[in-house]
C-alpha positions as CSV (number, residue, x, y, z in Angstrom):
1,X,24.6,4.4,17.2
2,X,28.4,4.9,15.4
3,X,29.1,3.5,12.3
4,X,31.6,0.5,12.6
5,X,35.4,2.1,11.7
6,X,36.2,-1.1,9.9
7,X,32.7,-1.1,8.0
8,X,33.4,2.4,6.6
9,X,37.2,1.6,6.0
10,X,35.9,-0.8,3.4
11,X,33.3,1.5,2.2
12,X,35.3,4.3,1.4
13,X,38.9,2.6,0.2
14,X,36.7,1.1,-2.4
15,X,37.4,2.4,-6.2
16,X,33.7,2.7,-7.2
17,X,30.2,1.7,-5.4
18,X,27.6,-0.2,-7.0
19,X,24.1,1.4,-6.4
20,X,20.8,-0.5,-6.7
21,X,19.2,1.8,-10.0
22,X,15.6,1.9,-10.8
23,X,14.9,2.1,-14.4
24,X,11.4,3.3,-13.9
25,X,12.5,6.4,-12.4
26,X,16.5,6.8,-13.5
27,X,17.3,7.4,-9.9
28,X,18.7,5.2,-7.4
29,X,16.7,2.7,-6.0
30,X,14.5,3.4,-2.8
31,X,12.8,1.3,-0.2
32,X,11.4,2.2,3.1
33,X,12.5,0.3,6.0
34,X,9.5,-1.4,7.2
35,X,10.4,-1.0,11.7
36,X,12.3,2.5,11.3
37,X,10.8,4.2,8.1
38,X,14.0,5.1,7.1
39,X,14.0,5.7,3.3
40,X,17.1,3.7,2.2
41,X,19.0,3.3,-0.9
42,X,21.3,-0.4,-1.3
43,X,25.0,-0.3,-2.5
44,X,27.2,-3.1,-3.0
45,X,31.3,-3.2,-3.3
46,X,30.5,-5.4,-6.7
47,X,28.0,-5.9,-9.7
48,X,27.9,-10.2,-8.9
49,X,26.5,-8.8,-5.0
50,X,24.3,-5.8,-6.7
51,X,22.8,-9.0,-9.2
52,X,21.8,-11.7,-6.6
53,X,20.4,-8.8,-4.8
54,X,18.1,-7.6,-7.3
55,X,16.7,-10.6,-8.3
56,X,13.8,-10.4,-5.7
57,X,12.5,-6.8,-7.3
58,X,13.4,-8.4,-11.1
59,X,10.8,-11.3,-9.6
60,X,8.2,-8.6,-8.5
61,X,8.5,-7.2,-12.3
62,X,10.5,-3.9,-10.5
63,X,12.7,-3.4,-13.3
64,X,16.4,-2.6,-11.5
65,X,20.0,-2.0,-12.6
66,X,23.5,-1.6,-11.7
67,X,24.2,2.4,-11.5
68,X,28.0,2.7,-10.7
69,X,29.8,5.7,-9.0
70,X,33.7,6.3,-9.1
71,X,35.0,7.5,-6.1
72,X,36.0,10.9,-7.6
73,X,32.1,11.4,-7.8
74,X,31.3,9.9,-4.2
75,X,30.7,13.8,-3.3
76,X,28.1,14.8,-5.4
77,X,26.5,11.6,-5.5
78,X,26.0,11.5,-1.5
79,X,24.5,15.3,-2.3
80,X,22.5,14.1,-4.8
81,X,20.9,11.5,-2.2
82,X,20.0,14.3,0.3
83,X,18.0,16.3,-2.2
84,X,15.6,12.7,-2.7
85,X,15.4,12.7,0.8
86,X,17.3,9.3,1.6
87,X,18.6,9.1,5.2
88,X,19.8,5.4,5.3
89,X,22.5,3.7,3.3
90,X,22.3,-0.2,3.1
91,X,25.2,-1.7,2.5
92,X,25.8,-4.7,1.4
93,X,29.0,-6.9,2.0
94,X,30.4,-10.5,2.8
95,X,26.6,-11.3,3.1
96,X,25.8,-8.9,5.6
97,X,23.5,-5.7,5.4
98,X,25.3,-2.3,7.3
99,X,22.7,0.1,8.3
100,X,24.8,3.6,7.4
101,X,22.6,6.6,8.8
102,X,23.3,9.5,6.4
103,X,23.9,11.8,8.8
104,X,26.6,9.7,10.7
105,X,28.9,9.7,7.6
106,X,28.0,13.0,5.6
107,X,28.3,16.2,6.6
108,X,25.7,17.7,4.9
109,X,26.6,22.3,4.7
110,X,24.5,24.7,6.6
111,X,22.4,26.4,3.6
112,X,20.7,28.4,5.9
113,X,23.3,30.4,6.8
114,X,23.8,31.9,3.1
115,X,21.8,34.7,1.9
116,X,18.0,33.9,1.1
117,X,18.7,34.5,-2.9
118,X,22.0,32.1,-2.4
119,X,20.4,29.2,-1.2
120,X,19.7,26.2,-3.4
121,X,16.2,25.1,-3.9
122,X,15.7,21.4,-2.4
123,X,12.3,19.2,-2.7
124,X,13.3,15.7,-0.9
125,X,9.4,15.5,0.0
126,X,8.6,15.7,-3.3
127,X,11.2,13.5,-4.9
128,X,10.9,10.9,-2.5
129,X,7.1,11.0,-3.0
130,X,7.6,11.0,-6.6
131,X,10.2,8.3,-6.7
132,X,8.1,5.5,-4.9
133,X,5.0,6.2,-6.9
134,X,6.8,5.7,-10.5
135,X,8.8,2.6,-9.1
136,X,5.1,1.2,-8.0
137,X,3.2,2.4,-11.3
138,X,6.1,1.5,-14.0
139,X,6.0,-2.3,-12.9
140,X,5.8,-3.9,-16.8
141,X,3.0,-6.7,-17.1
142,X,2.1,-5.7,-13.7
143,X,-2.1,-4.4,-13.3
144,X,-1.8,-1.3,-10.9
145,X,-2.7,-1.6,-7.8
146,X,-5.1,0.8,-7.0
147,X,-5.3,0.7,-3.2
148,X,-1.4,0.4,-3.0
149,X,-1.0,3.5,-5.5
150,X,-3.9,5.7,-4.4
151,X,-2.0,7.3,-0.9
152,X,1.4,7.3,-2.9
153,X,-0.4,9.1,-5.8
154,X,-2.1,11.5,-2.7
155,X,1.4,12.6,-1.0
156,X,3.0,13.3,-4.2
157,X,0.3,15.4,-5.5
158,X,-0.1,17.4,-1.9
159,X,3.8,17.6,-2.3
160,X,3.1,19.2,-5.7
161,X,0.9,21.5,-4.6
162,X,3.4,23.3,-1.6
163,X,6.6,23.0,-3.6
164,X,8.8,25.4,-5.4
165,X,10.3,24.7,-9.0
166,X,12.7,26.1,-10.9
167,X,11.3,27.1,-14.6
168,X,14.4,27.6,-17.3
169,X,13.5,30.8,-19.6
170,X,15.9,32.9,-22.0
171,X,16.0,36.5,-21.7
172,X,14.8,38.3,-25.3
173,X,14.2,41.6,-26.4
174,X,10.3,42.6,-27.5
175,X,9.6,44.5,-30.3
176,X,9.4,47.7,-28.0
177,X,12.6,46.9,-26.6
178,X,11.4,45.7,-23.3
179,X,12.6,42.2,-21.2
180,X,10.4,39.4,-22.3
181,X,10.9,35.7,-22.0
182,X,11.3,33.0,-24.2
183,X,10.3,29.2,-22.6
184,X,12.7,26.7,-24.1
185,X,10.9,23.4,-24.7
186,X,12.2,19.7,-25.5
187,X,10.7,16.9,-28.0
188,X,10.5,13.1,-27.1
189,X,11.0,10.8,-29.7
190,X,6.8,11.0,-30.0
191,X,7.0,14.4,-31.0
192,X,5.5,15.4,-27.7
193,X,6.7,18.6,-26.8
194,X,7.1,19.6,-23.3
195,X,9.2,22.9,-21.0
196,X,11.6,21.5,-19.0
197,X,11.0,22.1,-15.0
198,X,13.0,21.4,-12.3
199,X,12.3,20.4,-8.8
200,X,15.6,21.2,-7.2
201,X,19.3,22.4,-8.1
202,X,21.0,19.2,-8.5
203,X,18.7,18.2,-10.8
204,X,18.8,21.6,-13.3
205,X,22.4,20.6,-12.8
206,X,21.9,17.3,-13.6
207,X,20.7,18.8,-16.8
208,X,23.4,21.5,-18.0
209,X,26.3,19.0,-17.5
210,X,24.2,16.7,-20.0
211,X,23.3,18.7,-22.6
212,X,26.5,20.6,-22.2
213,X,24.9,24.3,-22.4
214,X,27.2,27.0,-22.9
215,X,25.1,29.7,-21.6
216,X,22.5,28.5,-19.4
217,X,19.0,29.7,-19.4
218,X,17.8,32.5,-16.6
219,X,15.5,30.2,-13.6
220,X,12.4,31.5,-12.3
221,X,11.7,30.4,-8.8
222,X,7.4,29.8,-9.5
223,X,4.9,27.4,-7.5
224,X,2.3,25.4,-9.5
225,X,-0.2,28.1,-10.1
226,X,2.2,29.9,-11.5
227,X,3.4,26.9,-13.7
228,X,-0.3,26.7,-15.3
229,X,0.1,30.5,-16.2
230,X,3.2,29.7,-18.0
231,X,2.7,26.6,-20.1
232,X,2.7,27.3,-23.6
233,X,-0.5,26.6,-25.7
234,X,1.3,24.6,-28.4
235,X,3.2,22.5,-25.9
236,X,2.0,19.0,-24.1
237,X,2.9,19.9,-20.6
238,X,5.9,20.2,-18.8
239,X,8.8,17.5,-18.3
240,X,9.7,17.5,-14.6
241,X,13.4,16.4,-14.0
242,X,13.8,15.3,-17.8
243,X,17.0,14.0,-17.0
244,X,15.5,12.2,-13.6
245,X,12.4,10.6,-13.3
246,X,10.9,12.4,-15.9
247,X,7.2,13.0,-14.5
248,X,4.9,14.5,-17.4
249,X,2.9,17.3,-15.7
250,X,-0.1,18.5,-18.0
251,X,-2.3,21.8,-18.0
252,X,-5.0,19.1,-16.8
253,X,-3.1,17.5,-13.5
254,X,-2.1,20.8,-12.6
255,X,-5.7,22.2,-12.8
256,X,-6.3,19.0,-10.6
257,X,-3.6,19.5,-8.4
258,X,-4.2,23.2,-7.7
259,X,-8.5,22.7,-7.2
260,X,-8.0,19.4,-4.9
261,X,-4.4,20.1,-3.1
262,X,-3.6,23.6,-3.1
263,X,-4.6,25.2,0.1
């Protein structure tokens, strides 16, 4: 089906997009269409539509926000959204709801055809798994719901288990002169101390342009197994997208993970 001309005319003359924000995760706001399955974000040409829209998920104690993208960034935004693994834009206008397929609108480049070592590492299975557990878990007043969480927590954790991660490190000289690593790590205002990890490039960076690194660490490209071998002793885990959802990973989950998911 074609996107109406005169329903992306309007979308793309406007200045800046509002974007339904979840402030459990720090990512846009997902939902999965209940007939299609389409995972779907909401956008709105104004913060008054973006409010009366969000009411019903402020009711259900879903805290939400107004996240809001000038057009210079409409680019990298719409990349952003395919490395979650969103494949439906809902947007909202004059009352009406426009059901945008991703693909119809965004031409997303052929990574496959760059070299193997050239090609960015992308989890959408694992941040869209990720994304609708925290929005379910981080409801505030709300008891969890464990028959609601349990399969959410399930995917996510087999999603764990296959994926890929990109683990920052910095290059050092040993005493004998040889290459040996350093593993940078961050502290949260608890003291907790954890080694940033990354699920995917947009996300690591996500994470240079905010902490405005000069010289940016050396990635290793590691699975979860190897992720247990390199967690520091004196550290409390590792930070998954610190800049994103921020999804604490501890030397005791990932023993979990790897003994009940990894195959």
């Amino acid at each position: 089906m074609s996107i109406d001309a005169t329903v992306m005319k309007c979308f793309h003359n406007l200045p800046q997009i509002h974007v339904l924000f979840s402030a459990a995760t720090h990512m846009p706001f997902v939902t999965c269409d209940e007939e299609t399955y389409n995972d779907q974000i909401w956008v709105f040409p104004n913060s008054d539509t973006l409010k009366k829209y969000a009411l019903k998920y402020t009711e259900l104690k879903m805290p939400v926000g107004d996240m809001i993208i000038k057009k210079e960034f409409f680019g990298d935004f719409f990349m952003d959204l395919h490395s979650i693994g969103v494949n439906e834009i809902i947007f909202c206008e004059n009352g009406q709801e426009h059901k945008l397929m991703f693909s119809e609108f965004v031409k997303i480049p052929d990574f496959s055809k760059l070299p193997k070592n050239q090609q960015p590492l992308m989890n959408p299975e694992l941040q869209l798994s990720t994304l609708y557990f925290f929005q379910e878990i981080k409801r505030p007043g709300v008891e969890p719901d464990k028959e609601k969480l349990e399969p959410l927590a399930e995917e996510m954790y087999a999603n764990l288990a296959k994926a890929r991660f990109l683990l920052p490190v910095v290059p050092q000289k040993n005493e004998e002169g040889k290459e040996a690593f350093l593993f940078p790590y961050l502290t949260d205002k608890n003291e907790k101390k954890f080694q940033p990890v990354f699920s995917d490039h947009p996300q690591y960076k996500k994470h240079l342009q905010k902490n405005k690194m000069e010289t940016p660490p050396r990635l290793l490209l590691v699975g979860i197994e190897e992720l247990k071998k390199y967690l520091l002793p004196h550290v409390d885990g590792y930070m998954l997208n610190p800049d994103g959802n921020c999804h604490v990973l501890t030397g005791q989950l990932l023993d979990m993970i790897i003994k009940q998911f990894k195959s």
